[in-house]
PDB file of N, CA, C and O in Angstrom:
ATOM      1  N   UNK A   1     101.564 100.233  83.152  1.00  0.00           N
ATOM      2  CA  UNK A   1     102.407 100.202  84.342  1.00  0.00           C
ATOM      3  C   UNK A   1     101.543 100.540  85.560  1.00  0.00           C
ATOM      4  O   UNK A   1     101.046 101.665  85.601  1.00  0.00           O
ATOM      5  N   UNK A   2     101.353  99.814  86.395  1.00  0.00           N
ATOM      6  CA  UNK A   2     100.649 100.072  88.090  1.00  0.00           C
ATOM      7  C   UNK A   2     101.672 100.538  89.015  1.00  0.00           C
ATOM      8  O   UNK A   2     102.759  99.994  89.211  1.00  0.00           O
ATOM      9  N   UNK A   3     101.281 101.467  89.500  1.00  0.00           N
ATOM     10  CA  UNK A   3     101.819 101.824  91.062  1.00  0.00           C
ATOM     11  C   UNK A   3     101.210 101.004  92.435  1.00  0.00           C
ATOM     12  O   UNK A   3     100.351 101.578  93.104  1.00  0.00           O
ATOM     13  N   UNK A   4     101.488 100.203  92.670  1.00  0.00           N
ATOM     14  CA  UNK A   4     101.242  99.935  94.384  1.00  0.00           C
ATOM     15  C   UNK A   4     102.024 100.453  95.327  1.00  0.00           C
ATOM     16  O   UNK A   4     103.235 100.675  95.323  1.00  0.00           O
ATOM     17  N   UNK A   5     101.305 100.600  96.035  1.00  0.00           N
ATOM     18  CA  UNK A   5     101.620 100.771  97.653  1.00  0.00           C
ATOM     19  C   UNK A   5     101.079  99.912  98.886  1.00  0.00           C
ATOM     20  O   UNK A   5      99.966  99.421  99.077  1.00  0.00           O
ATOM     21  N   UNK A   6     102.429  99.892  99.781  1.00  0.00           N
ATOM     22  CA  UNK A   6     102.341  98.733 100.759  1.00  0.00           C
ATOM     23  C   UNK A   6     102.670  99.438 102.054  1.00  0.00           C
ATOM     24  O   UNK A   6     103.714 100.074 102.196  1.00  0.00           O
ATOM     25  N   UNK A   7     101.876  99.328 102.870  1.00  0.00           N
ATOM     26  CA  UNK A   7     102.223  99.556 104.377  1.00  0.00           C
ATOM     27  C   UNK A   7     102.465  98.213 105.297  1.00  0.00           C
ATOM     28  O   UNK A   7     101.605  97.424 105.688  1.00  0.00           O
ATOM     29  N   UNK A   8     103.634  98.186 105.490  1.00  0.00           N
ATOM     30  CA  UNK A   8     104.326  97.564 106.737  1.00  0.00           C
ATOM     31  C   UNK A   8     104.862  97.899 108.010  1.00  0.00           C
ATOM     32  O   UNK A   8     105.563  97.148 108.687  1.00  0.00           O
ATOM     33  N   UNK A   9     104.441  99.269 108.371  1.00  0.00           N
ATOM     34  CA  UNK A   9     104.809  99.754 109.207  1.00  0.00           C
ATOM     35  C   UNK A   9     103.966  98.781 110.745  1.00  0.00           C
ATOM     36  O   UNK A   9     102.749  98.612 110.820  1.00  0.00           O
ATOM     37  N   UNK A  10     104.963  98.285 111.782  1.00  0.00           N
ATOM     38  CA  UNK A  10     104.551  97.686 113.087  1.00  0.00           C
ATOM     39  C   UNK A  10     104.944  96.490 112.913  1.00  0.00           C
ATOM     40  O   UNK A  10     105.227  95.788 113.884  1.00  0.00           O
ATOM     41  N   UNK A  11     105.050  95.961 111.422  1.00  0.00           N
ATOM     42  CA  UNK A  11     105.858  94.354 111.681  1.00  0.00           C
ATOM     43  C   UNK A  11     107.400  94.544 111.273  1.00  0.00           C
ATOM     44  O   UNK A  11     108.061  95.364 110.636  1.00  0.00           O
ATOM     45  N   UNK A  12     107.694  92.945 112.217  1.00  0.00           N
ATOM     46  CA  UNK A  12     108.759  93.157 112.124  1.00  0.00           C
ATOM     47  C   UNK A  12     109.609  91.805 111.395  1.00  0.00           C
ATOM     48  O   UNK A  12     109.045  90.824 110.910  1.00  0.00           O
ATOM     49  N   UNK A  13     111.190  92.042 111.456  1.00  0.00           N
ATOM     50  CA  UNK A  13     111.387  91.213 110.170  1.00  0.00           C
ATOM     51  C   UNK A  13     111.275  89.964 110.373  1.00  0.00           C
ATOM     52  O   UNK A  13     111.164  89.633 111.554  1.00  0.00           O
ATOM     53  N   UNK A  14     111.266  89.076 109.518  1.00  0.00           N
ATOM     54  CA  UNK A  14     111.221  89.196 108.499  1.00  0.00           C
ATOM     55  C   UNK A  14     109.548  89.611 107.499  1.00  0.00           C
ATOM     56  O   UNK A  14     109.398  89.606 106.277  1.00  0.00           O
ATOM     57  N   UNK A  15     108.699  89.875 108.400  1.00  0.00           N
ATOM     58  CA  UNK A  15     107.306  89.866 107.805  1.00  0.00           C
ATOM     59  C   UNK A  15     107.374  90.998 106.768  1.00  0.00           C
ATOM     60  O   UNK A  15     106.549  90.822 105.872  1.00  0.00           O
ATOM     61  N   UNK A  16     108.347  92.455 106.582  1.00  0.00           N
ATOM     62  CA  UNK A  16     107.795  93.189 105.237  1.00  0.00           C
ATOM     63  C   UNK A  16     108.403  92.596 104.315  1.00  0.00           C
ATOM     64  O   UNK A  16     107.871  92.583 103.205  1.00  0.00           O
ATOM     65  N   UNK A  17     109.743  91.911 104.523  1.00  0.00           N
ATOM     66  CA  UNK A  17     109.917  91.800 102.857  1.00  0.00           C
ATOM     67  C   UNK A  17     109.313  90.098 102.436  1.00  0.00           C
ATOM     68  O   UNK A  17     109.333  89.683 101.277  1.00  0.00           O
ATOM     69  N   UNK A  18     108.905  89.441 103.381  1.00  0.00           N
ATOM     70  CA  UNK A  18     107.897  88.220 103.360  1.00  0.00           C
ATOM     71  C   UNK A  18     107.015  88.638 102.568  1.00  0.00           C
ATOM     72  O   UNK A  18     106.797  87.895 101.612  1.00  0.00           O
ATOM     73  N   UNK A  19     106.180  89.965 102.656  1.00  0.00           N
ATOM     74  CA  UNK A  19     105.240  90.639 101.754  1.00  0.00           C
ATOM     75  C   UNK A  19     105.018  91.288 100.803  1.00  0.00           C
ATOM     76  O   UNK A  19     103.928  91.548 100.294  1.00  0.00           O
ATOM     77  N   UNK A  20     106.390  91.700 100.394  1.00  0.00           N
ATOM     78  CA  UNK A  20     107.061  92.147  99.700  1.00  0.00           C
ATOM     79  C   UNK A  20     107.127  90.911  98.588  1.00  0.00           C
ATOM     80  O   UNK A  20     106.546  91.017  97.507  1.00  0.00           O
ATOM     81  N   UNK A  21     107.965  89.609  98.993  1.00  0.00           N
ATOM     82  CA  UNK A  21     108.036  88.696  98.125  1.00  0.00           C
ATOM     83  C   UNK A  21     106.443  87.470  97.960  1.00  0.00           C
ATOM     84  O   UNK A  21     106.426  86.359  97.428  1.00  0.00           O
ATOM     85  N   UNK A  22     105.741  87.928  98.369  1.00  0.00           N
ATOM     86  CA  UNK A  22     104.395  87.528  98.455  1.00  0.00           C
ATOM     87  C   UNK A  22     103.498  87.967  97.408  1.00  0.00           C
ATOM     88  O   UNK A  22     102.544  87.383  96.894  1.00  0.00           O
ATOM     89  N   UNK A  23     104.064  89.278  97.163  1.00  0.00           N
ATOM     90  CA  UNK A  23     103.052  90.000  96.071  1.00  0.00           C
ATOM     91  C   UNK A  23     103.826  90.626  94.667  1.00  0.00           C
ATOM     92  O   UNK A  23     103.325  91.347  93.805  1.00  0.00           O
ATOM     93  N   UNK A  24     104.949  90.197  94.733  1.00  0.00           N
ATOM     94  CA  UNK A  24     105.643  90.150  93.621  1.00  0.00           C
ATOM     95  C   UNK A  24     105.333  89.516  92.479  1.00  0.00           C
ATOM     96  O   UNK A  24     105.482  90.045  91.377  1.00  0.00           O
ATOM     97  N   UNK A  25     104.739  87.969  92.708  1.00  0.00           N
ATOM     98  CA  UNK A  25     104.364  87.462  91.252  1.00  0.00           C
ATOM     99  C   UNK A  25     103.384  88.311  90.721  1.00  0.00           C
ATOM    100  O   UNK A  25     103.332  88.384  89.493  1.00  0.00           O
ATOM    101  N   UNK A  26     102.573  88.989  91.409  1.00  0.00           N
ATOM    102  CA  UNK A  26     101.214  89.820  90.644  1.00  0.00           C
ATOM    103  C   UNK A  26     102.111  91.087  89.689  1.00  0.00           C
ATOM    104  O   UNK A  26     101.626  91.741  88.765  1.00  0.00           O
ATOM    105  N   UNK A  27     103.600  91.191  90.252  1.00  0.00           N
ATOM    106  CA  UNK A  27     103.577  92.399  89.482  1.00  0.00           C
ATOM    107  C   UNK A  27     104.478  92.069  88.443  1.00  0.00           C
ATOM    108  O   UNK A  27     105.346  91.198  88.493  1.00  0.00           O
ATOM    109  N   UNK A  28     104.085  93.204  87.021  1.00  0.00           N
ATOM    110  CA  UNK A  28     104.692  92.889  85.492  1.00  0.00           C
ATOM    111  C   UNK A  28     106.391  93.779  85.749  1.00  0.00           C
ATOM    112  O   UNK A  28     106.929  94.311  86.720  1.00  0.00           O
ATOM    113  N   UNK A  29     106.713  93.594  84.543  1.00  0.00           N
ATOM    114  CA  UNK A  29     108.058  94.839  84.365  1.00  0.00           C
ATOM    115  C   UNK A  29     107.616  96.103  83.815  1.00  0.00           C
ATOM    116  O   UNK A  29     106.876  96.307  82.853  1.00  0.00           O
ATOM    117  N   UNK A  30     108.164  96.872  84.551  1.00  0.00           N
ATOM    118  CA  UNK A  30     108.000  98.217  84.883  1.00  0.00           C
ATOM    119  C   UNK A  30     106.855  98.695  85.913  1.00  0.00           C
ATOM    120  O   UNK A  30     106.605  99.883  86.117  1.00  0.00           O
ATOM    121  N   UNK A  31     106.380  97.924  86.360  1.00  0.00           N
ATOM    122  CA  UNK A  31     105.165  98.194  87.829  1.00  0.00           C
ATOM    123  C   UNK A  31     106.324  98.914  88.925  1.00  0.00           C
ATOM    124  O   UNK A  31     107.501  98.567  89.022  1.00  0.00           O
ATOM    125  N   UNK A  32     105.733  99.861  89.603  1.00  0.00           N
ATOM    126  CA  UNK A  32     106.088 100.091  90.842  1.00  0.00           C
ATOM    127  C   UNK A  32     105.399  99.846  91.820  1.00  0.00           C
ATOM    128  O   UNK A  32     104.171  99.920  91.861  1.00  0.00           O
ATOM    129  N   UNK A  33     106.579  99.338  93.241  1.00  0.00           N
ATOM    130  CA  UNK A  33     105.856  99.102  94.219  1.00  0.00           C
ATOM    131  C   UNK A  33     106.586  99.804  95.460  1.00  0.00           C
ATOM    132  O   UNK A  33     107.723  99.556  95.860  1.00  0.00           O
ATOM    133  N   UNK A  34     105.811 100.603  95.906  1.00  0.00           N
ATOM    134  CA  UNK A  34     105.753 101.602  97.272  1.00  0.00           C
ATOM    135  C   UNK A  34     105.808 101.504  98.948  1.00  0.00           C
ATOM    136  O   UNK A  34     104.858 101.901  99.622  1.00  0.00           O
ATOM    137  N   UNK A  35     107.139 100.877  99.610  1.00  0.00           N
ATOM    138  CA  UNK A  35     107.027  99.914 100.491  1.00  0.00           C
ATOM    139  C   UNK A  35     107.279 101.210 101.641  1.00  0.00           C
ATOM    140  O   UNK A  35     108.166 102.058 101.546  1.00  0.00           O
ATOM    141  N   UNK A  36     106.223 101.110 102.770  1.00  0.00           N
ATOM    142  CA  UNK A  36     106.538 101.822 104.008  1.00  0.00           C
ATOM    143  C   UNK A  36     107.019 101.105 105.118  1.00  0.00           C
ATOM    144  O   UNK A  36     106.125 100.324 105.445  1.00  0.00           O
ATOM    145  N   UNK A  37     107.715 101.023 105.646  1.00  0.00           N
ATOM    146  CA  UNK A  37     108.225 100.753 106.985  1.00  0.00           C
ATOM    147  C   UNK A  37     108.767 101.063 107.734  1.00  0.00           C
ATOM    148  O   UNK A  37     109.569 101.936 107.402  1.00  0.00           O
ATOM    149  N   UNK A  38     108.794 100.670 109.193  1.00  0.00           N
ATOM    150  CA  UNK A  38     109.544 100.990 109.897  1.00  0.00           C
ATOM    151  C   UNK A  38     110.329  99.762 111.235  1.00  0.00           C
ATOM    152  O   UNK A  38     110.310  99.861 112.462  1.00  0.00           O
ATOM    153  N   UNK A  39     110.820  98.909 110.534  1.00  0.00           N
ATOM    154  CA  UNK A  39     111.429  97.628 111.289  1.00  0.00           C
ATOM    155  C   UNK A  39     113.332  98.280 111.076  1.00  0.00           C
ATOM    156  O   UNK A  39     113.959  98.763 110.133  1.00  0.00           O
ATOM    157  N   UNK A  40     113.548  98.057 112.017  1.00  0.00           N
ATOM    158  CA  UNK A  40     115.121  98.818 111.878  1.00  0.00           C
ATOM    159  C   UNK A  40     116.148  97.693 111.178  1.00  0.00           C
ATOM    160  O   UNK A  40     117.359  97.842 111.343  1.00  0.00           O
ATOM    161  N   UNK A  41     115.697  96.690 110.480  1.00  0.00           N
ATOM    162  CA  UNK A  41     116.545  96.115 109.622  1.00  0.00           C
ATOM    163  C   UNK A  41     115.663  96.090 107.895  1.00  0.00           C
ATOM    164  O   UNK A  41     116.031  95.267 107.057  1.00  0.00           O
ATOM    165  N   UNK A  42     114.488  97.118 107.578  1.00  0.00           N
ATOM    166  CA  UNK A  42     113.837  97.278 106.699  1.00  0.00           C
ATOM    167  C   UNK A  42     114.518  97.536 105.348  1.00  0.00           C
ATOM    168  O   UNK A  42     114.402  96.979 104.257  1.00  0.00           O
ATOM    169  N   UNK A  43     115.196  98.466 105.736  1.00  0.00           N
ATOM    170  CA  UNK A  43     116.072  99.091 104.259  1.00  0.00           C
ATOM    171  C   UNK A  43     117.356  97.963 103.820  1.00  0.00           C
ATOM    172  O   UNK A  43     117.495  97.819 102.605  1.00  0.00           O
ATOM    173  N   UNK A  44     118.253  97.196 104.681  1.00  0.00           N
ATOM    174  CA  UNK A  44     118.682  96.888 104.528  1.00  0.00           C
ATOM    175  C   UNK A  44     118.442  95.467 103.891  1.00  0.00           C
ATOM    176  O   UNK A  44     119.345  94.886 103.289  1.00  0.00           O
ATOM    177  N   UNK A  45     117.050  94.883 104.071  1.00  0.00           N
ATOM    178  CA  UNK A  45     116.299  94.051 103.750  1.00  0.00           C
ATOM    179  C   UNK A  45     116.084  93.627 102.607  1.00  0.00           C
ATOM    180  O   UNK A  45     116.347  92.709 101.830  1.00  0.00           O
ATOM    181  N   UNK A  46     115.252  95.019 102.779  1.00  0.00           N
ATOM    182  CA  UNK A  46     114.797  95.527 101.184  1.00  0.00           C
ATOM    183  C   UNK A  46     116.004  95.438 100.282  1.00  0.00           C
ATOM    184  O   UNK A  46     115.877  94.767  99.258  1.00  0.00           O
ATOM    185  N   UNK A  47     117.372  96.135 100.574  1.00  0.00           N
ATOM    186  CA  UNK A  47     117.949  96.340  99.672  1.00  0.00           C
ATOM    187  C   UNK A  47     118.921  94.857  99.072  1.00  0.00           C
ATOM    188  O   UNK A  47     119.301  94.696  97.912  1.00  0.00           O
ATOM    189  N   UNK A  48     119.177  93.811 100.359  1.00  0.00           N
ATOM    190  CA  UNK A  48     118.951  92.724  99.320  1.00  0.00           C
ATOM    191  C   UNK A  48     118.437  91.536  99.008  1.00  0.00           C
ATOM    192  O   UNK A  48     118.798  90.376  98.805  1.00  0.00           O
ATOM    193  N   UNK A  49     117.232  92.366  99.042  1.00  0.00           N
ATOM    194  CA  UNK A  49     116.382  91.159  98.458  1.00  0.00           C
ATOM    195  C   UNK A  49     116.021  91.556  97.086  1.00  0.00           C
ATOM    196  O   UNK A  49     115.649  90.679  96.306  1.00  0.00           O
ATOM    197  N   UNK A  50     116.098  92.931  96.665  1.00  0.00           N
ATOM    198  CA  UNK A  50     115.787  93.525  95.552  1.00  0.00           C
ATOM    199  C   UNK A  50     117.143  92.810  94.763  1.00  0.00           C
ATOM    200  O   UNK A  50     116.963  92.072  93.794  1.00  0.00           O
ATOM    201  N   UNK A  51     118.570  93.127  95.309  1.00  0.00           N
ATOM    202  CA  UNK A  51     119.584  92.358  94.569  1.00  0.00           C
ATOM    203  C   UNK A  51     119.920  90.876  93.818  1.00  0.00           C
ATOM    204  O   UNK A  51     120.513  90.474  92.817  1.00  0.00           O
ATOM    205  N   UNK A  52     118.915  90.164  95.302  1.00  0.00           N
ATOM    206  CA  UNK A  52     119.260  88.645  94.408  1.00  0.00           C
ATOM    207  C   UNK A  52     117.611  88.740  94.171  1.00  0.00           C
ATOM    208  O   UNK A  52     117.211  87.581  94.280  1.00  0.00           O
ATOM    209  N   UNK A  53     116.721  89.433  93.952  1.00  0.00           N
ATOM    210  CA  UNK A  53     115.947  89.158  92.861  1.00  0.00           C
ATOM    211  C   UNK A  53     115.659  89.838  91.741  1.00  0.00           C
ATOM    212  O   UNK A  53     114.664  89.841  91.016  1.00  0.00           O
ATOM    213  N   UNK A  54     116.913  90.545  91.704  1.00  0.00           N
ATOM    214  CA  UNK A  54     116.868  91.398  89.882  1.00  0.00           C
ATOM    215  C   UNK A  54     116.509  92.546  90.091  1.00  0.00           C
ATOM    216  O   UNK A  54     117.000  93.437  89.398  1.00  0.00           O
ATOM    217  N   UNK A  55     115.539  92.864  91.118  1.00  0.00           N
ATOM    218  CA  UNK A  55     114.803  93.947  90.629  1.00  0.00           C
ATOM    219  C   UNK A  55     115.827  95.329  91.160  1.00  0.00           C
ATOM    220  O   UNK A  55     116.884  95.237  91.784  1.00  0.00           O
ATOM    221  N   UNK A  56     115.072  96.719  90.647  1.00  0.00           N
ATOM    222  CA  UNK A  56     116.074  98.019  90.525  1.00  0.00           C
ATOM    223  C   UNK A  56     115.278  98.964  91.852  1.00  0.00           C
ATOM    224  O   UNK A  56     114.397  99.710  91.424  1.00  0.00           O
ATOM    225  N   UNK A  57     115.393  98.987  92.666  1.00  0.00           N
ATOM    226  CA  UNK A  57     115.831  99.918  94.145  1.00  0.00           C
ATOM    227  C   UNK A  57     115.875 101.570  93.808  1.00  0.00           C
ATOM    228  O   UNK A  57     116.885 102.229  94.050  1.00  0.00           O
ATOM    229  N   UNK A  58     114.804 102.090  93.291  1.00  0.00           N
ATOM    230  CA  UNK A  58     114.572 103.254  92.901  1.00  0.00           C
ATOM    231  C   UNK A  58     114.867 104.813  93.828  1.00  0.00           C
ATOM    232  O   UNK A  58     115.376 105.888  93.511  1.00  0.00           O
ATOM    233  N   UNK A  59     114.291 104.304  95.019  1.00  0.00           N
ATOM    234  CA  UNK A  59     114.512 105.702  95.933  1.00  0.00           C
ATOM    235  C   UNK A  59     114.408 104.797  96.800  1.00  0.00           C
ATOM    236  O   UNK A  59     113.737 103.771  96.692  1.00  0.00           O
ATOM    237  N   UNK A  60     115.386 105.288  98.146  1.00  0.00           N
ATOM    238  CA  UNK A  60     114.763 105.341  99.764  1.00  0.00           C
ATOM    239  C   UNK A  60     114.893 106.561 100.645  1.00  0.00           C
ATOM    240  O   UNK A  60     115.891 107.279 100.701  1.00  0.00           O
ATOM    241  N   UNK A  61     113.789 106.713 101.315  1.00  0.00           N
ATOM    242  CA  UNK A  61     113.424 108.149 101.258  1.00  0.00           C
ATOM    243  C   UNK A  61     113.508 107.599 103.518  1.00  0.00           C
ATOM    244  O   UNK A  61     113.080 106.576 104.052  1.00  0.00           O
ATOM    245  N   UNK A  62     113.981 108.403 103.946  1.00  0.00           N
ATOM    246  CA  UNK A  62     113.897 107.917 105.461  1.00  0.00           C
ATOM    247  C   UNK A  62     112.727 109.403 106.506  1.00  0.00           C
ATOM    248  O   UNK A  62     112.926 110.613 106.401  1.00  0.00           O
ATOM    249  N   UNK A  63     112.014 108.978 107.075  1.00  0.00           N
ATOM    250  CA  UNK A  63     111.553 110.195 108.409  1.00  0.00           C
ATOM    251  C   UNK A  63     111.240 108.917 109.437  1.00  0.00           C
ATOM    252  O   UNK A  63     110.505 107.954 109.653  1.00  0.00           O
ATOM    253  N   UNK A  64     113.003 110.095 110.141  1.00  0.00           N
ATOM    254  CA  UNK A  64     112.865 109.412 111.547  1.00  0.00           C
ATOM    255  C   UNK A  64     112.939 107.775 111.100  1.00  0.00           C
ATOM    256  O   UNK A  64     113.774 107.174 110.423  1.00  0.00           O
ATOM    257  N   UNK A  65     111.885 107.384 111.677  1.00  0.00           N
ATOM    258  CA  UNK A  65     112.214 105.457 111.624  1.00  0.00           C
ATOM    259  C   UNK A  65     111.537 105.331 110.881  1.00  0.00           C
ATOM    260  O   UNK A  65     111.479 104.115 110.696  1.00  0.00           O
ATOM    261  N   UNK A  66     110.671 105.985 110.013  1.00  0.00           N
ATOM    262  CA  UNK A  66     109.974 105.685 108.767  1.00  0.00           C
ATOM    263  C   UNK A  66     110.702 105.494 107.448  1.00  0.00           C
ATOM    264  O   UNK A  66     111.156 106.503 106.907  1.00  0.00           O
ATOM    265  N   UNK A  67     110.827 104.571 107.000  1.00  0.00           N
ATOM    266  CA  UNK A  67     111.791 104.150 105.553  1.00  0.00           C
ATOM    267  C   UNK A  67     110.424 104.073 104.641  1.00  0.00           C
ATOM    268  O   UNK A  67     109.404 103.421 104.862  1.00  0.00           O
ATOM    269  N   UNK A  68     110.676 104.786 103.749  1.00  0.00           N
ATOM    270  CA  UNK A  68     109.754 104.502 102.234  1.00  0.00           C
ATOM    271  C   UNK A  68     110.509 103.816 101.055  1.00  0.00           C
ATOM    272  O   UNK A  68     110.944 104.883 100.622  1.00  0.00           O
ATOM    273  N   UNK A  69     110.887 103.131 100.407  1.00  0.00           N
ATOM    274  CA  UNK A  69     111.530 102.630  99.306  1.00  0.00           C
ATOM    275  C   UNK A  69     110.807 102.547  98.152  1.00  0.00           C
ATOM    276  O   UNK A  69     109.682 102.171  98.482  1.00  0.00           O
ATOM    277  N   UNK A  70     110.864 102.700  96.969  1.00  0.00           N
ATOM    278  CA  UNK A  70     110.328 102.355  95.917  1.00  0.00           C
ATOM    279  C   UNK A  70     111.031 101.382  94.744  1.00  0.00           C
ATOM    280  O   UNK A  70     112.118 101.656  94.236  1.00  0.00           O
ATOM    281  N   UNK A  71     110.434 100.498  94.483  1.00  0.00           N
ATOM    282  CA  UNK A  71     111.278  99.265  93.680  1.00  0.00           C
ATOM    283  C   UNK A  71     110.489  99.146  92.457  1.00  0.00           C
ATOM    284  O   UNK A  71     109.274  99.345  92.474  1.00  0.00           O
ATOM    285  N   UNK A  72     111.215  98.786  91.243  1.00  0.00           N
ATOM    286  CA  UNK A  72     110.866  98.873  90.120  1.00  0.00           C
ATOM    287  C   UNK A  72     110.844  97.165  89.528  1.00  0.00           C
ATOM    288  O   UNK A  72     111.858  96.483  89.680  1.00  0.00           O
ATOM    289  N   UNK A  73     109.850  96.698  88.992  1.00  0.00           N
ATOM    290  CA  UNK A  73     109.836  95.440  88.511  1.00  0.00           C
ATOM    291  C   UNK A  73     110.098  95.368  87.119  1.00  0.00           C
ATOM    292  O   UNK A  73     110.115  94.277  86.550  1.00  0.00           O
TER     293      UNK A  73
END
């Protein structure tokens, strides 16, 4: 199982979860991936794009306008 981490913090949408779904084929089931941002439609993004693509939405952790999410493949 790999942990990645992704910084997206300064773009805005749709470019994190563009990158998000960019680097998804590299990852197996059960990989985690560690998404930082701060675009004020980020979490909500994240949360469904994780829905219509299966995957499980582990934590979102917020400071200030900083959103961290962690998603499970």
């Amino acid at each position: 199982m790999a942990e990645i981490k992704m910084d997206t913090k300064g773009m805005r949408c749709p470019q994190p979860v563009l990158k998000v779904a960019a680097r998804a084929p590299e990852l197996k089931a059960g990989d985690l991936l560690e998404v930082i941002g701060d675009c004020h439609t980020f979490e909500d993004d994240i949360r469904k794009w994780c829905q219509r693509m299966g995957k499980t939405l582990l934590a979102v952790n917020r400071d200030g306008a900083v959103v961290t999410v962690r998603i499970q493949f």
